[in-house]
PLY file of the C-alpha trace (Angstrom):
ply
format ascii 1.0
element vertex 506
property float x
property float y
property float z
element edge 505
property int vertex1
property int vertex2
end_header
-2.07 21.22 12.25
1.06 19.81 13.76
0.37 21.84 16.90
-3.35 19.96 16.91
-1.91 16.80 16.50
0.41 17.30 19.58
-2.23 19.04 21.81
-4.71 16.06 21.10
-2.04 13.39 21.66
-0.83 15.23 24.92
-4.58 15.98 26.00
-5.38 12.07 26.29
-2.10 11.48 28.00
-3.15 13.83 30.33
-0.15 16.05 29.90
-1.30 19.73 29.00
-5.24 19.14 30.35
-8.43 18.73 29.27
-9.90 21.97 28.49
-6.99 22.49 25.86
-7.75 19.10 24.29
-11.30 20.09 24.26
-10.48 23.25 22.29
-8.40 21.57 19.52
-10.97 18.83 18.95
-13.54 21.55 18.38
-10.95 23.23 16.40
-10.97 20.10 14.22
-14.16 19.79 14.16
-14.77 23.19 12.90
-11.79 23.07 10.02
-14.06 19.69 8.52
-17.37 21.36 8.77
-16.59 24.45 7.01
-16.66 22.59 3.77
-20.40 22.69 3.79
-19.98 26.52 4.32
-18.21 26.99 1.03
-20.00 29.10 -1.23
-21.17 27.60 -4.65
-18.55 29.28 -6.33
-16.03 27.41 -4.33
-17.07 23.73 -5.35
-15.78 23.59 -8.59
-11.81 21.69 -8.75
-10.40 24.76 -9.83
-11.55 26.96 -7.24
-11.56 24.53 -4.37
-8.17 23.66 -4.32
-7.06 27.00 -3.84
-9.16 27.96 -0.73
-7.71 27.43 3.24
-10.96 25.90 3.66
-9.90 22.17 1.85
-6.66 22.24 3.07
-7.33 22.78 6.20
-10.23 19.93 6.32
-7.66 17.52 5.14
-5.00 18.24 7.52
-8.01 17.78 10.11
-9.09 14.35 8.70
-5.59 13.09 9.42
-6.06 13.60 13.33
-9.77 12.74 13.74
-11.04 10.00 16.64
-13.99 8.42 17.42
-15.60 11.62 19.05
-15.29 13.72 16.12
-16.81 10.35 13.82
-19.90 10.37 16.02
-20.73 13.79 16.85
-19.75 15.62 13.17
-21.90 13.15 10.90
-25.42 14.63 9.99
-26.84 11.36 9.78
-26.64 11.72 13.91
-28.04 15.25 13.86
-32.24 15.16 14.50
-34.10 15.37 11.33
-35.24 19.02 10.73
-38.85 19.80 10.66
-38.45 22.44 7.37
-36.64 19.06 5.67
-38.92 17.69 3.09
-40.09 13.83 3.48
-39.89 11.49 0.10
-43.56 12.18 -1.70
-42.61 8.45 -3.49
-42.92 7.01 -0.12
-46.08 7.24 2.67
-44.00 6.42 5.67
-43.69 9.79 6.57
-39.79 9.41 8.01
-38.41 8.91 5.03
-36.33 12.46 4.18
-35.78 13.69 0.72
-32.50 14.79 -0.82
-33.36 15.48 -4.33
-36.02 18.37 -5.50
-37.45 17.63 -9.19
-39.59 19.87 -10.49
-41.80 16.96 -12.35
-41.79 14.52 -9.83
-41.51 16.16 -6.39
-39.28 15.53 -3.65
-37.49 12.35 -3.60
-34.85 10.35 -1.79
-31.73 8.76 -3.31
-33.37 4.95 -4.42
-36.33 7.08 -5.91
-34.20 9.40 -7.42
-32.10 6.47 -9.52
-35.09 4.68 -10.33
-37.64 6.91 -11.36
-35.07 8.84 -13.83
-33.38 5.51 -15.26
-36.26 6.00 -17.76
-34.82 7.67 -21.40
-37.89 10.00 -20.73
-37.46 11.22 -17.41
-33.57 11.34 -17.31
-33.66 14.91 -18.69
-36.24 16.26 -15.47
-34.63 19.17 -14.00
-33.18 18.17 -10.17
-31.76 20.15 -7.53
-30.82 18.89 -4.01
-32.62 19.80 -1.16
-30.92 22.46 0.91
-30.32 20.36 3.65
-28.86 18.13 2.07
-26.14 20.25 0.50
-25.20 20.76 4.42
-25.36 17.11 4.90
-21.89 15.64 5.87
-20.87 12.26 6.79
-17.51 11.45 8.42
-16.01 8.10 8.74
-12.61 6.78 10.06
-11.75 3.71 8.66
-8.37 2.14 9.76
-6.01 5.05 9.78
-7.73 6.64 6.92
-10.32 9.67 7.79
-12.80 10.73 5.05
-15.83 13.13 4.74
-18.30 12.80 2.39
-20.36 15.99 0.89
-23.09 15.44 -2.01
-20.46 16.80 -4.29
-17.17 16.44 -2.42
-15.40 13.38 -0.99
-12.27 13.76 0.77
-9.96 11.26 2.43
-6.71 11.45 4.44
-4.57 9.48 5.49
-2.85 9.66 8.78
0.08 7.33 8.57
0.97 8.03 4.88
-0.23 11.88 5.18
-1.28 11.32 1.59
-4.55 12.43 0.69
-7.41 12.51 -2.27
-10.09 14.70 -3.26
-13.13 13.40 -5.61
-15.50 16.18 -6.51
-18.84 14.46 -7.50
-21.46 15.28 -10.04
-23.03 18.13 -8.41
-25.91 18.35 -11.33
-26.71 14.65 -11.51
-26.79 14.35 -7.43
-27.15 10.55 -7.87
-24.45 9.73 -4.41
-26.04 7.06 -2.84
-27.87 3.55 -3.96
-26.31 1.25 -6.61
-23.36 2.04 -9.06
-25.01 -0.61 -11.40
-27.30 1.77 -12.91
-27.77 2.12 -15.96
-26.14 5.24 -17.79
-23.16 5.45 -14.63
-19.97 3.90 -15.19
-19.11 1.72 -12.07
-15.24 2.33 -12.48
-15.05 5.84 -13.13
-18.53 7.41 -11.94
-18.72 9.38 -15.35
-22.42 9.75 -16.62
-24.56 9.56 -19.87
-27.05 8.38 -22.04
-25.56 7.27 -24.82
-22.43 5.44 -26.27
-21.52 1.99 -24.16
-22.98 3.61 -21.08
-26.74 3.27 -22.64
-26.63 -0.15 -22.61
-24.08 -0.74 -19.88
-22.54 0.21 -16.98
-19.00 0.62 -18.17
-17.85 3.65 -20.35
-15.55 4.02 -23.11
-12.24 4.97 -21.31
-9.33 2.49 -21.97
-8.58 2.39 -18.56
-12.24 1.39 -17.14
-12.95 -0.90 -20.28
-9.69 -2.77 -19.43
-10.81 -3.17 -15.77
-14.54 -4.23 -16.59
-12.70 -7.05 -18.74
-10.97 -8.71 -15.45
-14.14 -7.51 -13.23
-16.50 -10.10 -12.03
-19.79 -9.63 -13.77
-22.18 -11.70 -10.72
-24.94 -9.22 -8.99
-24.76 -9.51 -5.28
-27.96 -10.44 -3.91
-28.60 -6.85 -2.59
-28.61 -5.85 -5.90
-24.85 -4.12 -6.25
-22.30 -5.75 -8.88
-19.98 -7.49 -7.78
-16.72 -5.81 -7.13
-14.23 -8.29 -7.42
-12.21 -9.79 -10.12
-13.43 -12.64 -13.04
-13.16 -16.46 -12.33
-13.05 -15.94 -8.36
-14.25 -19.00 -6.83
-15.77 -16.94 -3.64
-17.20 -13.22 -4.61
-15.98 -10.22 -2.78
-18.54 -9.15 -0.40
-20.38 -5.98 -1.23
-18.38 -2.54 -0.33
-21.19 -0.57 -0.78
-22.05 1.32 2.46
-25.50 0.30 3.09
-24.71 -3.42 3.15
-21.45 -3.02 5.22
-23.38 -4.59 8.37
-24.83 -7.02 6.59
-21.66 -8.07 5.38
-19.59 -8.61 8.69
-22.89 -10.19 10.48
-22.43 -12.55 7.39
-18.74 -12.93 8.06
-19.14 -13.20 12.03
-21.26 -16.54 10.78
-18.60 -18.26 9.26
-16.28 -16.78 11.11
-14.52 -15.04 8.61
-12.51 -11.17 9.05
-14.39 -8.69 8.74
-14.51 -5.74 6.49
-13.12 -2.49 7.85
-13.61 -1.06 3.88
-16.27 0.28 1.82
-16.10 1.19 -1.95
-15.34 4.39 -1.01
-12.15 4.07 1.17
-8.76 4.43 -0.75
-6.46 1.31 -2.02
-4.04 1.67 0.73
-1.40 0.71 -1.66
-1.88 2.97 -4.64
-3.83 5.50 -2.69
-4.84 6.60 -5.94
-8.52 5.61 -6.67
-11.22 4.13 -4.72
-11.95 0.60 -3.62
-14.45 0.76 -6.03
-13.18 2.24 -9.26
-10.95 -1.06 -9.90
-11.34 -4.69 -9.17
-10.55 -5.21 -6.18
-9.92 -9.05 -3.61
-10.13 -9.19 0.19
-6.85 -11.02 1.66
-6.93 -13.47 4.16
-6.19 -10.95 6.89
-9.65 -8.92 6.03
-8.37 -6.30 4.13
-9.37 -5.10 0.65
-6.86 -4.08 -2.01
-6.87 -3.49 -5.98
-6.43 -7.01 -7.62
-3.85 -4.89 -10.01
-2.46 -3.15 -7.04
-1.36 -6.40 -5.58
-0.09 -7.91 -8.81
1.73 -4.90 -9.15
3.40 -4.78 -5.81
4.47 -9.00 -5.97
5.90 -8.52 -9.24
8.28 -5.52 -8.52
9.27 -7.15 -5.37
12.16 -5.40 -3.36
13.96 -2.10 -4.36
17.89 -1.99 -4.41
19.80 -5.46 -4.74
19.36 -6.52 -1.47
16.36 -9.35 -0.26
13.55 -7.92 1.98
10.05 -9.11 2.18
8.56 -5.90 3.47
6.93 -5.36 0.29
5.06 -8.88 0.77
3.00 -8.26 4.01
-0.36 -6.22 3.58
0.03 -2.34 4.25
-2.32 -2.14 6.83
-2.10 -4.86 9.59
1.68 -6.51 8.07
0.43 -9.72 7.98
1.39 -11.70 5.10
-0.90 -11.08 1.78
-2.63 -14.04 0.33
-5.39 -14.59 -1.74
-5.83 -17.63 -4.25
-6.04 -15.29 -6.98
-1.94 -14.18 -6.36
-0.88 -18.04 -5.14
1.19 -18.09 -8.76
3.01 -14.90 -8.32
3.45 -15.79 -4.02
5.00 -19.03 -5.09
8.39 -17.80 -5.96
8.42 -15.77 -3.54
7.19 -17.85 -0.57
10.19 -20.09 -1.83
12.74 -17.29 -1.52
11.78 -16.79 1.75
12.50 -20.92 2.80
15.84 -20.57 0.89
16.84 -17.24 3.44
15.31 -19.25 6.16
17.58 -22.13 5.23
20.76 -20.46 5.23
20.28 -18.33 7.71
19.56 -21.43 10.29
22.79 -23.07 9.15
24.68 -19.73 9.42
23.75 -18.92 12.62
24.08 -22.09 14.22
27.61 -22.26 12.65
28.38 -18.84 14.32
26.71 -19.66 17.37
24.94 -16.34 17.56
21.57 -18.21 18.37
21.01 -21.26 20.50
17.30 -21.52 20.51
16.86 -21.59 16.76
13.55 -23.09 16.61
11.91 -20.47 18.42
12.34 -17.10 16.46
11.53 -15.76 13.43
14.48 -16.43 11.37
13.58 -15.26 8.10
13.05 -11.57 10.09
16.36 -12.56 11.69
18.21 -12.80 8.33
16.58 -9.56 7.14
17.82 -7.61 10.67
21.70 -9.27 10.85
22.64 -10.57 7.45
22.32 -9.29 3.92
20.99 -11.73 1.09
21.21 -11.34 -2.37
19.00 -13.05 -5.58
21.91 -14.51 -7.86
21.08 -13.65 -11.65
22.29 -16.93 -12.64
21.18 -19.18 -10.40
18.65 -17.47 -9.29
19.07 -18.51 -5.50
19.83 -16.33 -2.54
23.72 -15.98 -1.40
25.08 -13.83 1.25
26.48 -10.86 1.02
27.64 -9.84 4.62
26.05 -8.24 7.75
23.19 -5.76 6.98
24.91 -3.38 9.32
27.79 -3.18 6.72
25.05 -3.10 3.96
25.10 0.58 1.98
21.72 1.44 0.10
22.71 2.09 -3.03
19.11 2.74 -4.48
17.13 0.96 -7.44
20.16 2.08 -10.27
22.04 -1.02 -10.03
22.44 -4.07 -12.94
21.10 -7.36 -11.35
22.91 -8.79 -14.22
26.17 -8.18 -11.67
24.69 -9.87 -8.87
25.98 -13.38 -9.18
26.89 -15.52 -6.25
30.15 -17.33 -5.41
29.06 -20.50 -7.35
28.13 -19.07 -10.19
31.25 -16.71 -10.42
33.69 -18.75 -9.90
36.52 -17.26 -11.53
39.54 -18.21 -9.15
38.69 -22.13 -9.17
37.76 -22.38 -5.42
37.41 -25.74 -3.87
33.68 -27.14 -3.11
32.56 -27.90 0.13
32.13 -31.27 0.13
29.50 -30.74 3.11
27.68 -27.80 1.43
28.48 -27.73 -1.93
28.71 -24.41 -3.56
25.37 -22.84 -1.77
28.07 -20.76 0.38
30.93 -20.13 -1.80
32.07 -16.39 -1.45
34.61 -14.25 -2.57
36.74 -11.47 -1.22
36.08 -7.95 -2.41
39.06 -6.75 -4.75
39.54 -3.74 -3.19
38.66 -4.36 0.24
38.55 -7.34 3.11
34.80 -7.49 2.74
32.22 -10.50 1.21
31.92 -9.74 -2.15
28.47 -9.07 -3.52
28.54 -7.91 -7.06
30.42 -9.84 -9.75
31.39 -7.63 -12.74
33.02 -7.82 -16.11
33.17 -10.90 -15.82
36.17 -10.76 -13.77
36.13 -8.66 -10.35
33.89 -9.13 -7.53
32.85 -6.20 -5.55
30.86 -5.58 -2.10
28.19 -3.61 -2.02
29.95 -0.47 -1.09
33.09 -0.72 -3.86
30.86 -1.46 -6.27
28.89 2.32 -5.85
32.45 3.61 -6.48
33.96 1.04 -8.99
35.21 4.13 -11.50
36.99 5.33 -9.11
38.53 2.17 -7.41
39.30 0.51 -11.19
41.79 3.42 -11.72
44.12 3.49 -8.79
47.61 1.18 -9.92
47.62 -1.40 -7.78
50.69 -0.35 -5.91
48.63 2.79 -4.36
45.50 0.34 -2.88
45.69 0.08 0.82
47.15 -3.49 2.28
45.22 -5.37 4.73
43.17 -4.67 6.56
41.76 -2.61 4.00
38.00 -1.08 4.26
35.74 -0.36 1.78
36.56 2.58 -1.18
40.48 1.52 -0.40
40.42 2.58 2.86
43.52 2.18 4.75
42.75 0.79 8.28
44.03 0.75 11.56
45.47 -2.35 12.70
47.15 -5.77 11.87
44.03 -8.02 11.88
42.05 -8.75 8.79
38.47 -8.26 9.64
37.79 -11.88 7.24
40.01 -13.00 9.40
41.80 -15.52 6.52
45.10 -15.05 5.18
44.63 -13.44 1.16
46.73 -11.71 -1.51
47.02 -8.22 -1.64
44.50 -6.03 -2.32
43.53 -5.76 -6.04
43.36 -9.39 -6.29
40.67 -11.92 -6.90
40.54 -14.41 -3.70
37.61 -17.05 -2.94
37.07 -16.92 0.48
36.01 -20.71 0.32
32.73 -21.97 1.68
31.38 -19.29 4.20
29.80 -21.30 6.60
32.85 -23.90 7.36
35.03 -20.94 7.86
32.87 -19.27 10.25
33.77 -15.84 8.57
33.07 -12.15 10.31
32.76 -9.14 8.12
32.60 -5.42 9.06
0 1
1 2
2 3
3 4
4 5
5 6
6 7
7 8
8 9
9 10
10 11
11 12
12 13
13 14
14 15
15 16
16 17
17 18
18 19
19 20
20 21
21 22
22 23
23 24
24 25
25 26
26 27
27 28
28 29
29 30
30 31
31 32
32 33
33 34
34 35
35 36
36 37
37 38
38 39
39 40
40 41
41 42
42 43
43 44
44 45
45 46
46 47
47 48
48 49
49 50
50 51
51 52
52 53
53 54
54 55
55 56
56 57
57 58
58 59
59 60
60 61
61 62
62 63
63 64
64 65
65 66
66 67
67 68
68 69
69 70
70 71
71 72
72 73
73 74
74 75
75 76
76 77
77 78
78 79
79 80
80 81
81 82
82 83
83 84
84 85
85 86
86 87
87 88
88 89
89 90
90 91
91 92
92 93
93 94
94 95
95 96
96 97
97 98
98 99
99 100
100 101
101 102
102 103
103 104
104 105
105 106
106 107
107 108
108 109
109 110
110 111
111 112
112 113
113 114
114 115
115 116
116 117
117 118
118 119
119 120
120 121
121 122
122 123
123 124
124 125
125 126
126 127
127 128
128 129
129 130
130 131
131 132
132 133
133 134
134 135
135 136
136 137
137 138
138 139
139 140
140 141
141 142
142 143
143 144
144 145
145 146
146 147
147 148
148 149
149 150
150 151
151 152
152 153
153 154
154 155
155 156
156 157
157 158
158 159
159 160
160 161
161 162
162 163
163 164
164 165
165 166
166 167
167 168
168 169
169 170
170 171
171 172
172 173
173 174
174 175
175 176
176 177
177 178
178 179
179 180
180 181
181 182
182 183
183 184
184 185
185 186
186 187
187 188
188 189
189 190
190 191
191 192
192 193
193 194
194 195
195 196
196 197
197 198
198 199
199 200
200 201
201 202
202 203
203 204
204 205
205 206
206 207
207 208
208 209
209 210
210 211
211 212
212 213
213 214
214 215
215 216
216 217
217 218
218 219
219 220
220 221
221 222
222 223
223 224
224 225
225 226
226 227
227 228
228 229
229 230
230 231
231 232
232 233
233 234
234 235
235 236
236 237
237 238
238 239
239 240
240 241
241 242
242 243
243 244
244 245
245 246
246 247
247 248
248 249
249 250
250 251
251 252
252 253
253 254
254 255
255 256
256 257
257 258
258 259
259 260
260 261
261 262
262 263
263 264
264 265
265 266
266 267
267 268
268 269
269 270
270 271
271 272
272 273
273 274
274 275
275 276
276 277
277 278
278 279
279 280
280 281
281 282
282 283
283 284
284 285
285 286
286 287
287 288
288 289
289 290
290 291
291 292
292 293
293 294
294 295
295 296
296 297
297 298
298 299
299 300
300 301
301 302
302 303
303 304
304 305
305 306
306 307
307 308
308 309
309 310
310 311
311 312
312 313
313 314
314 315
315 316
316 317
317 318
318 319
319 320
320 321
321 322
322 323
323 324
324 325
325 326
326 327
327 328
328 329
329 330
330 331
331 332
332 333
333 334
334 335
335 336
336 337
337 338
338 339
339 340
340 341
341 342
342 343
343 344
344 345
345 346
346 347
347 348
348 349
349 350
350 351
351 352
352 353
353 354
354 355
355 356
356 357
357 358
358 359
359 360
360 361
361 362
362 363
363 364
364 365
365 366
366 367
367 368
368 369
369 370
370 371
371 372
372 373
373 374
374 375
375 376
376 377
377 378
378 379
379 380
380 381
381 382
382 383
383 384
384 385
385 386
386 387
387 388
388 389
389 390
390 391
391 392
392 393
393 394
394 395
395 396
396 397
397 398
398 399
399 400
400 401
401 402
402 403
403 404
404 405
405 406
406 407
407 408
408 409
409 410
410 411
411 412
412 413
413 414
414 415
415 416
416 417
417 418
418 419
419 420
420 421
421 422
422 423
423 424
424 425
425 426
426 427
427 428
428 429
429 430
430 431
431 432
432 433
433 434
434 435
435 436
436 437
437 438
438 439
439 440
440 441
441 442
442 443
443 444
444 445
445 446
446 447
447 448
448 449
449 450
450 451
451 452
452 453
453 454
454 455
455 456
456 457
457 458
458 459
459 460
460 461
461 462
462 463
463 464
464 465
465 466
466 467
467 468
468 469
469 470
470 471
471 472
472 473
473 474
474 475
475 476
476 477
477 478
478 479
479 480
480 481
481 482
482 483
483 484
484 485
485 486
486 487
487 488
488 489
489 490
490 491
491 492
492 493
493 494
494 495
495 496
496 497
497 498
498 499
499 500
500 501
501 502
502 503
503 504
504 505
């Protein structure tokens, strides 16, 4: 599918014509509607992962457009005169998509409420044939998906991750509500007894833990409410049908507008549906798992060093908020004015930028310098320039991250102008800012610390003089790239207050 993706993207550009482009759309096109040509044997998990056919259809869903959205879904195709109407209605356009032998042919909101009954749940239902070649594809944000009465699929094209739901091909309840009695609205699991009698939540852990943080309001259309307990403004409804009610609700009060339904992927999980968790709507529009979200704030950054990447929503990288996360945002939020803060005095200290006021300088900070949370204090400090900054992964002890202040082991002298907020300390083993304080005794940067075992057994006679680089380097050279006059290597030196000495690292 690579060679699709790069004939499509080269066909609109103009670059190997329009004929070939027109063959590798159809090409797509083909690939996503062979899933309704997969034999009955074929539709069961076990089989259907191992065919061509599904992999193929997913690798296609990751390169669809708006042509392919338009022309593939049935609901465009006429309606065929052989298809049976709904005998529960008299309108005579209404089609069916559900054969029961007791009560004829019916349509989807017949269907759910004429078998909600104890009695008529156990009728014997088929769907109509053309319905079981009924397909519906959809491109929502980067994420393509094609729905089958028992298959839903969804790709996405940034991520390349993908999911697969295989629905209940003998109930055949896919459309309407997921109130009903006898469904569970989390996990789409069936019965007729148990919790799901008299409810709409079964007896898994998992869903019975969401239903408890779920809000339990009724939209006025009829569908619960998908959104979490004690929200002070509902989520709108996700279900399909009432998608374009929705936005002409939110164009009103000018409001985003949904680009989700309860059937599109959390984009940060990509795990379940919208619609199998509680999910809020941030302020940018977008629709997330409330859990998700908490999950994501809480975990913050990976490796030692500050970034806020993990802060912004996945889709359109605006900033997430929601009332519902303002505790959690708080601390964070605040981080981000502390970087801000001593980034502004740091640059205007090393001249680097003269019209401060007009750039981002929190996304400054994150590009030039390196910040670090101090597991004392708890505030950021500085740990060099992120060009010298090694990734050094997730396995590190935050315990060892301590700022100059707070490790203050050689005495050094408060600024009297900035206090201790940009005290640092020379690396032991190199002429770098320190970031890691350990044992209580030696402060490391960033890249001595990933190879302390080593470094802590050389005799200090066989460590390189200055300049010195990091891992005991020897370099090149007679200036010290701190440019400051310090012992020799292998011992502790504060570096004083960073700022006032205007210092330069690798």
């Amino acid at each position: 599918m690579t060679i699709v993706f790069v004939s499509l993207k080269f066909g609109k550009q103009g670059k190997l014509g329009e004929k070939w482009c027109q063959t590798t759309k159809a090409a797509i096109a083909e690939a996503v509607l062979n899933l309704t040509r997969l034999d009955e044997v074929f539709r069961s998990p076990e089989n259907c992962v191992k065919t061509a056919t599904l992999w193929l259809a997913l690798a296609s869903l990751c390169v669809l457009d708006n042509d392919h959205v338009v022309k593939l879904s049935s609901g465009q195709w006429a309606i065929s005169d052989t298809r049976p109407m709904c005998s529960n209605h008299d309108d005579g356009e209404t089609p069916a998509i559900i054969q029961c032998e007791s009560c004829g042919s019916l349509c989807g909101d017949c269907d759910r409420f004429l078998h909600l009954n104890r009695k008529t749940r156990m009728h014997k239902r088929t769907v109509c044939k053309e319905e079981e070649e009924a397909i519906r594809v959809e491109l929502h944000e980067s994420c393509g998906r094609t729905k089958l009465f028992w298959l839903l699929a969804l790709a996405d094209s940034k991520t390349l991750k993908a999911m697969v739901e295989f629905r209940d091909g003998s109930h055949t309840i896919i459309s309407g509500s997921q109130d009903s009695v006898g469904r569970c609205r989390f996990c789409g699991i069936t019965g007729n007894s148990g919790l799901l009698e008299i409810g709409n939540v079964c007896a898994d852990p998992q869903c019975q833990e969401y239903a408890a943080g779920s809000c339990m309001k009724t939209k006025p259309c009829g569908h619960a409410c998908g959104g979490v307990v004690n929200e002070k403004k509902c989520l709108p409804c996700l279900q399909h049908v009432c998608h374009a009610r929705e936005n002409d609700t939110a164009e009103g009060l000018n409001e985003p507008k949904l680009t989700q339904d309860a059937d599109d992927m959390c984009m940060i999980c990509f795990v379940e549906a919208l619609a199998c968790a509680p999910s809020i709507q941030l302020e940018c529009g977008h629709v997330f798992h409330y859990h998700c979200c908490k999950a994501v704030l809480e975990k913050r950054w990976t490796g030692p060093r500050i970034t806020f990447g993990f802060s912004l929503c996945p889709i359109c990288k605006a900033d997430i908020k929601h009332a519902m996360l303002a505790d959690i945002l708080e601390s964070i939020n605040s981080l981000k004015l502390d970087v801000k803060r001593k980034a502004l005095i740091r640059i205007k200290y090393e001249g680097l930028v003269r019209d401060t006021e007009s750039r981002d300088l929190t996304a400054l900070a994150m590009d030039r310098y390196a910040y670090y949370v101090c597991f004392k204090c708890q505030k950021a400090y500085y740990g060099g320039e992120a060009r010298c900054d090694v990734e050094i992964g997730e396995k590190f002890n935050p315990e060892e991250l301590v700022c100059g202040g707070c490790s203050d082991v050689a005495r050094a002298q408060m600024c009297p102008k900035h206090g201790t907020d940009f005290l640092e300390y020379k690396c032991r083993y190199c002429c770098s800012v320190a970031v890691f304080f350990c044992f209580g005794t030696t402060h490391f940067c960033d890249t001595c610390h990933d190879d302390f075992q080593r470094l802590t057994n050389i005799p200090k006679s066989k460590l390189p003089q200055c300049p010195a680089g990091p891992k005991a380097k020897q370099l090149i050279g007679d200036e010290c790239p701190l440019h400051v006059i310090h012992p020799p290597t292998g011992e502790e030196f504060a570096l004083g207050c960073g700022v006032c000495r205007n210092a330069q690292t690798f």
